[in-house]
C-alpha positions as CSV (number, residue, x, y, z in Angstrom):
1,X,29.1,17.4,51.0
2,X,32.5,18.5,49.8
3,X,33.9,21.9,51.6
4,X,36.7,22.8,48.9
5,X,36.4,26.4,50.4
6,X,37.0,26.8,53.7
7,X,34.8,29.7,54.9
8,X,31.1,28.3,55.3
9,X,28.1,30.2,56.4
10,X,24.7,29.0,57.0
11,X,21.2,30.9,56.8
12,X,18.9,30.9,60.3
13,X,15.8,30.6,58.6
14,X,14.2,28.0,61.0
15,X,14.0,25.8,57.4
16,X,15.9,23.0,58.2
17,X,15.8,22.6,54.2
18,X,17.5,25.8,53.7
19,X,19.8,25.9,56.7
20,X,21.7,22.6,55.6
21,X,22.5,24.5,52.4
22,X,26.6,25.8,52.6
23,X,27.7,29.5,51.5
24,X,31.1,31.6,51.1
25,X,29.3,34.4,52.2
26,X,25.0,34.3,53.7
27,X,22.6,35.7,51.6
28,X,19.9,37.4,52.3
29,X,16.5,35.6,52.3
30,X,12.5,35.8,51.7
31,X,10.3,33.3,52.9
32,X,7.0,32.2,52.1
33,X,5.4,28.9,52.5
34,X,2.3,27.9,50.1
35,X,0.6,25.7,53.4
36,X,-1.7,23.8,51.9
37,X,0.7,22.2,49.2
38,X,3.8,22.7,51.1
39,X,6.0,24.2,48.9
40,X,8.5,26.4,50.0
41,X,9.0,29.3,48.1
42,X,12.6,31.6,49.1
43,X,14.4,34.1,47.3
44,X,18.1,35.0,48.0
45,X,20.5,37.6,47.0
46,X,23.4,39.9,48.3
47,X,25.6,36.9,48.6
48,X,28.6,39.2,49.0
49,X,30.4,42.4,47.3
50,X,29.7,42.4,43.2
51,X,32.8,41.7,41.4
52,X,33.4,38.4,44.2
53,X,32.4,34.6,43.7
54,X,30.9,32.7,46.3
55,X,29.6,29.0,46.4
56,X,26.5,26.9,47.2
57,X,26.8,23.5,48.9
58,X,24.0,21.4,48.7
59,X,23.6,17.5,49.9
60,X,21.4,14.9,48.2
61,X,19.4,14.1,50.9
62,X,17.3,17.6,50.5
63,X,14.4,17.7,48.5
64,X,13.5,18.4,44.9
65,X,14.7,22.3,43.9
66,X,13.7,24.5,41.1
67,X,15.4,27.8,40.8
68,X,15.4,30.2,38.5
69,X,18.6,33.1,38.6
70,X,19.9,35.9,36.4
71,X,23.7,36.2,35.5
72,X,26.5,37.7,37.5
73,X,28.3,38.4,34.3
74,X,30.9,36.1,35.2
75,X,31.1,31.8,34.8
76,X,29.6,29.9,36.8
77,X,31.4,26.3,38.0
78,X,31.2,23.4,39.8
79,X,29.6,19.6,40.1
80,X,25.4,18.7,39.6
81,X,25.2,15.4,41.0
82,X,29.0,14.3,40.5
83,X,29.2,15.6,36.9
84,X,31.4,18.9,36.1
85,X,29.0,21.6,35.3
86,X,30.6,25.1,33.6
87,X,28.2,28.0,32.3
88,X,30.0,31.1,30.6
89,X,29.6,34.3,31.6
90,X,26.0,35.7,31.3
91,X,23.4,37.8,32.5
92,X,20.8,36.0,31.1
93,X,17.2,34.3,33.3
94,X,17.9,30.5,33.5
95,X,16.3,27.6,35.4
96,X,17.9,25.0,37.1
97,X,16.0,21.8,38.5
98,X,18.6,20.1,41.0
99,X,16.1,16.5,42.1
100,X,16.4,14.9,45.4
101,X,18.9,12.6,45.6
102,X,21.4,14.9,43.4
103,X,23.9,16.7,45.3
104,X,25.5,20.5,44.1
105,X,28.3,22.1,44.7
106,X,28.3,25.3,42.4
107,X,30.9,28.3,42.6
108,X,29.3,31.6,40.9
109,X,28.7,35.4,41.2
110,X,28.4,36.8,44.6
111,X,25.6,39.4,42.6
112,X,23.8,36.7,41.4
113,X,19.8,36.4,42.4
114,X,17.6,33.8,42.6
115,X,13.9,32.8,43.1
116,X,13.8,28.9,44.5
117,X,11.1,26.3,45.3
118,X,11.6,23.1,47.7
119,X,9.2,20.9,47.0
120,X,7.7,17.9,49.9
121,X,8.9,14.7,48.6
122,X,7.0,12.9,46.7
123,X,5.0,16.1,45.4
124,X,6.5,16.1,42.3
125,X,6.4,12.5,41.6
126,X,2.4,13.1,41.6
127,X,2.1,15.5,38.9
128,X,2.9,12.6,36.5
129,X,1.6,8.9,36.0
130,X,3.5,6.2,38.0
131,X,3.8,3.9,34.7
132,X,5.3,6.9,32.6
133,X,7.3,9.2,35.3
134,X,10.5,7.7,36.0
135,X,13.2,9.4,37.9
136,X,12.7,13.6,37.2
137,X,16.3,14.5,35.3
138,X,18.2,17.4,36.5
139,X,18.0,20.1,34.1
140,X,20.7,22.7,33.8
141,X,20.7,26.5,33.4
142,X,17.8,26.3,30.7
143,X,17.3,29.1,28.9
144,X,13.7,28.3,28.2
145,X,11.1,31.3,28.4
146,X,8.4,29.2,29.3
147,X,9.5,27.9,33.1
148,X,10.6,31.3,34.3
149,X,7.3,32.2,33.3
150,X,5.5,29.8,35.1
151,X,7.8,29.7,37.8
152,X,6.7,33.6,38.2
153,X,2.9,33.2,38.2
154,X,3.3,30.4,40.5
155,X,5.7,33.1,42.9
156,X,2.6,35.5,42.4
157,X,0.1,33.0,42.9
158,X,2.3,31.8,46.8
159,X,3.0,35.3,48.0
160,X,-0.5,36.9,47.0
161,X,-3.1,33.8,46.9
162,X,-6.0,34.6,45.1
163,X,-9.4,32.9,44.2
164,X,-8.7,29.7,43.9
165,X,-5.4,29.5,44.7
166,X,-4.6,25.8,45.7
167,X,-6.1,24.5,42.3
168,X,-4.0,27.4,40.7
169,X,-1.0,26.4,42.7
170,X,-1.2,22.5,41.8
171,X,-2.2,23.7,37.6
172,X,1.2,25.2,37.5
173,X,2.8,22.6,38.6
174,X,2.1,20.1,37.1
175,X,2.6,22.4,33.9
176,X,6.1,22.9,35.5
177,X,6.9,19.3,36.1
178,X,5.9,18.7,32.3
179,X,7.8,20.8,30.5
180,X,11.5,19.8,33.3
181,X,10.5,16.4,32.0
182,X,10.4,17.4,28.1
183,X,14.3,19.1,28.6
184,X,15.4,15.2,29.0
185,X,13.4,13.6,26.6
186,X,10.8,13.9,23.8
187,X,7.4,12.8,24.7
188,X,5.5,10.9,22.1
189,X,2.0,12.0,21.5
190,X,-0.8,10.2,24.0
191,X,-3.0,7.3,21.9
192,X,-6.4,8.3,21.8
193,X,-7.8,6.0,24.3
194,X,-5.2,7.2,26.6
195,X,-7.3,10.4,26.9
196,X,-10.6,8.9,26.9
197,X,-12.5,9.6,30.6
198,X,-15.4,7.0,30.7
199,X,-18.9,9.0,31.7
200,X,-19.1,6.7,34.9
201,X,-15.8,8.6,36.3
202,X,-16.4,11.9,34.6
203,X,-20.2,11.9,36.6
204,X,-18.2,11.3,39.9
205,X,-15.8,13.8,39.5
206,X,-18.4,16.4,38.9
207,X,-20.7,15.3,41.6
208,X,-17.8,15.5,43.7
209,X,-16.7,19.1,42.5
210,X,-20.8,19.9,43.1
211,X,-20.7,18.6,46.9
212,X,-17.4,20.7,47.8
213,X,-17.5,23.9,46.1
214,X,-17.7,25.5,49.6
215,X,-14.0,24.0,50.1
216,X,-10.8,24.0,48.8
217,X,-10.6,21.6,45.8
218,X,-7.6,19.8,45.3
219,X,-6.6,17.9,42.0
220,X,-5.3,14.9,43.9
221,X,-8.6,14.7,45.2
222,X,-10.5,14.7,42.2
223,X,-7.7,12.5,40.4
224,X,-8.5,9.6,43.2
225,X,-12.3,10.3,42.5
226,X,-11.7,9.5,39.0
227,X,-9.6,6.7,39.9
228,X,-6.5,8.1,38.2
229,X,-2.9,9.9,38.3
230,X,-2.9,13.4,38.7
231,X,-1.0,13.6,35.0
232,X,-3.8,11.6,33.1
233,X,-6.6,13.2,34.9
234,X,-5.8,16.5,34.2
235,X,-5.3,15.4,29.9
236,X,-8.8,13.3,30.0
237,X,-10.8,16.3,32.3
238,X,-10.1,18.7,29.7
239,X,-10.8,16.4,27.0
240,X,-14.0,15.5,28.1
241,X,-15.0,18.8,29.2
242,X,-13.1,21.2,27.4
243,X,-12.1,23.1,30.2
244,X,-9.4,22.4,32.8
245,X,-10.2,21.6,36.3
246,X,-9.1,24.7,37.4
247,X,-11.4,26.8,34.9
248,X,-14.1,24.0,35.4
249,X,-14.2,24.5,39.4
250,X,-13.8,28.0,39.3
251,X,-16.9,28.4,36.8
252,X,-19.3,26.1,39.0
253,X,-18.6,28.3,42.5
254,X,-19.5,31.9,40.0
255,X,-22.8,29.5,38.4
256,X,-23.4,28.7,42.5
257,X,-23.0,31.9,43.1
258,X,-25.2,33.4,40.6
259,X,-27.8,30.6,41.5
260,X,-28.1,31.8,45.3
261,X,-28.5,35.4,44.6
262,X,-31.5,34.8,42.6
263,X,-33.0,31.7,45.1
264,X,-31.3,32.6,48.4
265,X,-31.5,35.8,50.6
266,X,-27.9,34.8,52.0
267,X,-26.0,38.1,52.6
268,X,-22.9,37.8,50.5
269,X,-20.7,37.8,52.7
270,X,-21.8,34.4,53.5
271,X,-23.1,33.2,49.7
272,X,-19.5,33.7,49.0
273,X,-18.3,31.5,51.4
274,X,-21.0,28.8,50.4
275,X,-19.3,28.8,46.8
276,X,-16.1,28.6,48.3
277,X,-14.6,31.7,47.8
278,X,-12.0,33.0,50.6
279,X,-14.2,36.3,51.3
280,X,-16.8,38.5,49.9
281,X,-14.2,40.8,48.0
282,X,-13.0,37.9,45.6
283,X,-16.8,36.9,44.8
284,X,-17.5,39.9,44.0
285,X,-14.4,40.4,41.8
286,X,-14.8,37.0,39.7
287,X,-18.6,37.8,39.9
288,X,-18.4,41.4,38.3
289,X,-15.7,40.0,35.8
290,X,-17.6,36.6,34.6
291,X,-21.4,38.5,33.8
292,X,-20.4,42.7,34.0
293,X,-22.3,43.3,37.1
294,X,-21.8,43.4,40.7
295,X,-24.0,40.8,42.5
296,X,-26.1,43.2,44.5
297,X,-27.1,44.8,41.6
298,X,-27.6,41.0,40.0
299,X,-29.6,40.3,43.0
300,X,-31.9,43.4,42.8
301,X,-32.4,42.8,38.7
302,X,-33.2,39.7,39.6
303,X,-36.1,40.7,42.5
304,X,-37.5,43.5,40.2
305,X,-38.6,40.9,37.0
């Protein structure tokens, strides 16, 4: 880690992944850890008085880092994995993916904010087929709308979890990974039979989806199910069903759902659980929003036919 300034200051988050980071000046931070994927969600700012420059120090041991931060208004310099990085001055939302193994050493402005993700290692690496992945690029300062706005729902999705939310959480990023791949190189179009799911693995995914829907759903489960990477499933699911495992999953728990209002006399506190929704509230909410009715009033239209 170079220390070309001599003033370093170090964050006491408890986040060994953060603390090793190097600043002029400490910035103030906001934690949240997704704990089911892992993924380490912080956002910093006040790194000193606006007008000043400060610096980030970061080694390549830590693992793979997605930010997104606005402008300062003045250049940003410095070295992304040994090479000489300079951005003019700008106040302008950019994305930065800085992999593992690719050390940092930026000098920018002290009013600059960012929202980051660490990612577990390896996490990354599963959102894409082994025989087609390859090392992730860094990608620098991208002004592309599409991962701030990703990188946003997926901030929403970690700090507020919803219905759903680890399925939700792995969907974006993979979509994520997908488009920091597409910055360092043009993917060619899949062949057909690279998105063909045979109806032998497509049944066992479903049966599997049908015997947990009363717990969390992951996508690297059902990728194993089908015997496949994470990247492929996902592109041969929606083919063959024309709805992505997210959307699929989350339409069989409100189908379950409606099914044991009309069979069961489950109190819904519990019927919600048993379709694997975190409480009563979000059934109800996905409920009302899917058919236009609340389900005690489905349930009593149902009893009176």
């Amino acid at each position: 880690m170079r220390t070309s300034v001599k003033a370093i200051e170090h964050t006491r988050t408890g986040h060994a992944a953060i603390d090793r980071m190097a600043f002029r000046n400490r910035p103030q931070v906001d934690i949240h850890l997704h704990a089911q994927s892992g993924i380490l969600l912080y956002r910093m700012e006040n790194y000193g008085e606006v007008g000043s420059m400060t610096f980030v120090q970061r080694d390549e041991h830590q693992p793979d880092l997605l930010f997104m931060s606005r402008g300062a208004g003045v250049a940003a310099t410095g070295r992304i994995g040994g090479d000489r990085v300079e951005v003019a001055a700008n106040r302008m939302l950019r994305t930065t993916f800085i992999p593992t193994g690719c050390d940092m050493d930026l000098r920018f402005g002290a009013a600059a904010r960012s929202t980051n993700l660490l990612f577990p290692r390896g996490y990354l690496d599963a959102m894409t087929a082994p025989e087609k992945s390859g090392p992730i690029s860094p990608v620098l300062y991208s002004s592309d709308d599409r991962l701030p706005r990703l990188i946003k729902l997926l901030e929403q999705e970690i700090v507020l979890p919803g219905f759903a939310s680890d399925l939700l959480v792995e969907s974006l990023v993979r979509s994520l990974v997908v488009l920091i791949k597409q910055r360092g190189q043009q993917i060619a179009p899949a062949a057909p039979d690279r998105l063909y799911m045979s109806p032998a693995r497509l049944r066992r995914v479903i049966d599997y989806i049908e015997s947990h829907l009363n717990q969390p759903i992951h996508l690297a489960e059902l990728a194993q199910t089908a015997g496949m990477s994470i990247f492929h499933f996902c592109r041969t699911f929606k083919c063959a069903t024309g709805a992505s495992p997210y959307h699929y999953v989350s339409q069989r728990r409100i189908e379950r759902g409606r099914e044991l209002l009309a069979n069961s006399c489950l109190p819904i506190a519990e019927l919600a659980l048993a379709c694997g929704f975190s409480n009563q509230s979000h059934f109800t909410a996905a409920f009302s929003k899917e058919f236009g009715i609340s389900p005690n009033r489905y349930r009593r239209s149902v009893a009176n036919r």
